[in-house]
C-alpha positions in Angstrom: 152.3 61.2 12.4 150.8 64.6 10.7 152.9 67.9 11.1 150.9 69.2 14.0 151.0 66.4 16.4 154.6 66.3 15.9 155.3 70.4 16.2 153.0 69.4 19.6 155.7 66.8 20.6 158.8 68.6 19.9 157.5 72.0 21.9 156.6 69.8 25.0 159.9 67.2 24.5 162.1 70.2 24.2 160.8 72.4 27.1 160.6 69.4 29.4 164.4 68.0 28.2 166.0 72.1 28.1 164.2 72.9 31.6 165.2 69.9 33.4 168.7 70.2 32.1 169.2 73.9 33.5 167.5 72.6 36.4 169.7 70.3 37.2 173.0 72.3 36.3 171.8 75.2 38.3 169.1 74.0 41.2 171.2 70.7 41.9 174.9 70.8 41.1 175.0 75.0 41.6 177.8 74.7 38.7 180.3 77.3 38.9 177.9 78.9 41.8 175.6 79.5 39.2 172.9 80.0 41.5 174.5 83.5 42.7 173.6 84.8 39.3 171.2 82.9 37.9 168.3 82.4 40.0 169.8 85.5 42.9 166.5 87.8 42.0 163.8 85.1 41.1 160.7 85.8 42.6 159.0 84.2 44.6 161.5 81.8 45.3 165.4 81.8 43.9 164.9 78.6 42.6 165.0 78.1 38.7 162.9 74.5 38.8 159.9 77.2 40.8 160.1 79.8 38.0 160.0 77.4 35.3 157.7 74.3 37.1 154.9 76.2 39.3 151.7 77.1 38.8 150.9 79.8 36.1 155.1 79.0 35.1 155.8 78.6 31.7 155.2 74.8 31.8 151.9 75.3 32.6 151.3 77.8 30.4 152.4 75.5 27.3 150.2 72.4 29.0 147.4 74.4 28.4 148.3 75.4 25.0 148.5 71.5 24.3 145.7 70.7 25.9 143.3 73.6 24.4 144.8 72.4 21.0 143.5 68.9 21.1 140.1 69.8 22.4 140.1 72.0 19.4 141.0 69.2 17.0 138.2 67.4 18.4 135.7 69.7 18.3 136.8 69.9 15.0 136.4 66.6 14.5 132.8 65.7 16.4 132.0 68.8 14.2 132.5 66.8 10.7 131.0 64.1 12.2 128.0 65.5 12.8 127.8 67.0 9.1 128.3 63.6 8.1 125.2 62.5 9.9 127.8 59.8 11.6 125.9 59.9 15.2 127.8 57.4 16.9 131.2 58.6 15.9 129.9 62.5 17.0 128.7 61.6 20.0 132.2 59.9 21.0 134.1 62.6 19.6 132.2 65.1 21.6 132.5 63.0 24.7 136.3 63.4 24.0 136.1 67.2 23.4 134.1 67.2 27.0 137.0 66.0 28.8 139.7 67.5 27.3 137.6 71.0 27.7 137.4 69.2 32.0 141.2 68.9 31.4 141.8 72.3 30.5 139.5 74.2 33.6 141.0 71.9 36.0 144.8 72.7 34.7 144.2 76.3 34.6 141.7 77.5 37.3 142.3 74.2 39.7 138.3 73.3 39.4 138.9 70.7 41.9 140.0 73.1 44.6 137.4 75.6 43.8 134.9 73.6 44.8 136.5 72.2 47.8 137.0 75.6 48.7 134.4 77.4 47.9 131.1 75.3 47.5 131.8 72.7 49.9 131.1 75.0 53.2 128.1 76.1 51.3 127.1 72.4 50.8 127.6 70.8 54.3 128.2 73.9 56.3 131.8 73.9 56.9 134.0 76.3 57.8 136.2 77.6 55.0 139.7 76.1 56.1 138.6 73.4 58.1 137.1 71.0 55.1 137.8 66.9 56.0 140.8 64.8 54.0 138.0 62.8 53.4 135.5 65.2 52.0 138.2 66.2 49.3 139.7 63.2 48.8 136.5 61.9 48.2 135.4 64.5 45.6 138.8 64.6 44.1 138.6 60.8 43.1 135.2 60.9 42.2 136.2 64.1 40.0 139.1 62.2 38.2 137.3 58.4 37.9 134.4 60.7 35.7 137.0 62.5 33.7 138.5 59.0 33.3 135.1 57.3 31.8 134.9 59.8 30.1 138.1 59.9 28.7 138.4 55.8 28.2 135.2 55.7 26.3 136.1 57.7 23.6 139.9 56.3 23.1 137.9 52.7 23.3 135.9 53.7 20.5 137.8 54.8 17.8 140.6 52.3 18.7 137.9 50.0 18.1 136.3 51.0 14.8 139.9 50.8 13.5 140.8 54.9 13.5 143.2 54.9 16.3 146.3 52.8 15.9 150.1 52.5 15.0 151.8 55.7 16.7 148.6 57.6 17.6 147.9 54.5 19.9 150.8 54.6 21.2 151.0 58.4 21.8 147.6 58.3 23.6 148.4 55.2 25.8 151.5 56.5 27.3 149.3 60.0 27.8 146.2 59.0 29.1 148.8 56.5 31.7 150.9 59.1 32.5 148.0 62.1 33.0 145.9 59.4 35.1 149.2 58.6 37.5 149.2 62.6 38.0 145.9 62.8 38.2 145.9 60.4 40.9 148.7 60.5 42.9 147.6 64.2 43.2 144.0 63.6 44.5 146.0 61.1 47.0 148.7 63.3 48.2 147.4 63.3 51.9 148.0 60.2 52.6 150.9 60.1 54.6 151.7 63.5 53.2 153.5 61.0 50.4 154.7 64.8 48.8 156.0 66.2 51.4 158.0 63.4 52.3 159.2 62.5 48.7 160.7 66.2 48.7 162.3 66.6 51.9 164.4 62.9 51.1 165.5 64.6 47.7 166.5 67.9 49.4 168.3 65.7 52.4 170.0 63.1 50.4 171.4 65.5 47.7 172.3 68.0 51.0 170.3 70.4 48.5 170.0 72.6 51.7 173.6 73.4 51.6 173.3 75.4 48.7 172.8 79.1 49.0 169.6 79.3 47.1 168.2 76.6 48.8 169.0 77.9 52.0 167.6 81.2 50.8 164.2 79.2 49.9 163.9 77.7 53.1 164.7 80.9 55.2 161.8 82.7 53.0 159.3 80.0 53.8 160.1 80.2 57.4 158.8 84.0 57.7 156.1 83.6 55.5 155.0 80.9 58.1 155.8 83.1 60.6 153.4 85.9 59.1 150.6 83.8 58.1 148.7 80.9 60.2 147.3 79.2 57.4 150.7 79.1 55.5 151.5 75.6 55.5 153.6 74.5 52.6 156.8 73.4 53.0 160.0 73.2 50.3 159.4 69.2 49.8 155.9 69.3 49.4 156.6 72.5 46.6 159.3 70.4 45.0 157.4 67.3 44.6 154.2 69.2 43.5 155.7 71.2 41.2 159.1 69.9 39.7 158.1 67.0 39.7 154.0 66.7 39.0 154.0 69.4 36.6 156.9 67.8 34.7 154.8 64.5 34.1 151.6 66.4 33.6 153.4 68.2 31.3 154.8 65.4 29.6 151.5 63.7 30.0 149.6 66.7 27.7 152.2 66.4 25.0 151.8 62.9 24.4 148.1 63.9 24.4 147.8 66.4 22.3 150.4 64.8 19.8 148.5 62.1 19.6 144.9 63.2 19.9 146.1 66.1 16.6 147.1 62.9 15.1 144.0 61.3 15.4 141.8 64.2 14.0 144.2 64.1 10.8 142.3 60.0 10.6 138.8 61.3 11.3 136.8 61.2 7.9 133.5 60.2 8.2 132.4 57.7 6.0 129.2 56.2 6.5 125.7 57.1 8.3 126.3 55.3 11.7 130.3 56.3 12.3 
């Protein structure tokens, strides 16, 4: 493995494995009532996994970091290509660069939502908050199953032609499996509000709601329900949606970008056709 892919893996392992850790000591098991001076004047929520696991949180912050650095290894790496005059093996590596770059928007400005949100009552002449399951759903699959071609014919390539094996094969497997079961289970999270419910059976058989900054969590979501309609998020569908999704996206761009800087470090053109 080359020195970049694994400085990627040890900043994502060791985030994930010291986050979950204080997580657990502090969010679940409130150790020595940690949690009246720990996470007492967290914002938005006093929960340490929401600080460290939501959107725009640290995680995500490093996830695009990871991310942003493989697409730059293979632009990098299209770009030799290209020099070469290997066509094939540009065109491949550029298709790679193309959905990691689709990765990277859709991680940090939530691309599928925008255009839910915003172009879709433009398109079919919806009102703004009342889009169909269906509609999104829809677009959200097909969204993900492109990114996936996409994705798939480039890995299929160079494992092909040789380039791509040993631990980089392995690194990328357990990524691309790991992203797409995000990827997914995200665009499918309204049937039977699968989230939602996954969250609320944590918080009810580990009596989470017993502890104080729990009960403080729960309390705050209640009036900002109370002051807003179109507030519907609940605690469960937060903790499934961010502890837990972010952690295996997380996870997920690590084993991609560790794997993906390891590819670029095999990547010398050779011949006219790739």
């Amino acid at each position: 493995m080359t020195r970049l892919a694994r400085i990627a893996l040890a900043f994502g392992l060791v985030y994930l494995l010291v986050g979950w850790a204080l997580v657990i000591i502090i969010d679940f098991l409130n150790i020595n009532d940690a949690q009246e001076w720990v996470t007492n004047e967290l914002q938005p929520l006093p929960l340490l996994w929401y600080a460290l696991f939501s959107e725009a949180s640290p995680a995500e912050n490093l996830q695009w970091l990871l991310i942003g650095a493989a697409c730059v290894a293979m632009a990098a790496a299209s770009w030799r290509y290209r020099l070469a005059g290997a066509r094939t093996a540009y065109a491949f590596a550029g298709l790679l660069t193309v959905g990691l770059f689709l990765m990277l928007i859709e991680d940090s400005l939530n691309l599928r939502h925008v255009v839910v949100d915003h172009y879709f009552p433009i398109l079919f002449g919806m009102p703004e908050n009342d889009i169909p399951r269906t509609y999104r759903v829809t677009w959200e699959l097909s969204f993900y199953s492109l990114l996936a071609t996409m994705m798939a014919s480039g890995f299929l390539y160079f494992w092909l032609r040789g380039i791509l094996q040993d631990t980089g094969l392995q690194l990328l497997t357990m990524g691309y499996l790991l992203y797409g079961l995000a990827g997914f289970s995200s665009a499918l999270r309204s049937l039977g509000d699968w989230q939602e419910r996954l969250g609320h059976w944590v918080i009810d058989r580990w009596e989470l709601a017993d502890l104080p900054a729990w009960s403080e969590a729960l309390t705050r979501m209640e009036l900002w329900k109370e002051a807003s309609e179109t507030y519907s998020h609940t605690l469960g569908y937060l903790l499934t949606d961010h502890l837990f999704e972010e952690s295996l996206e997380l996870l997920a761009a690590t084993l991609l970008a560790a794997g993906f800087l390891n590819l670029q470090g095999r990547m010398v053109p050779k011949t006219e056709d790739g």
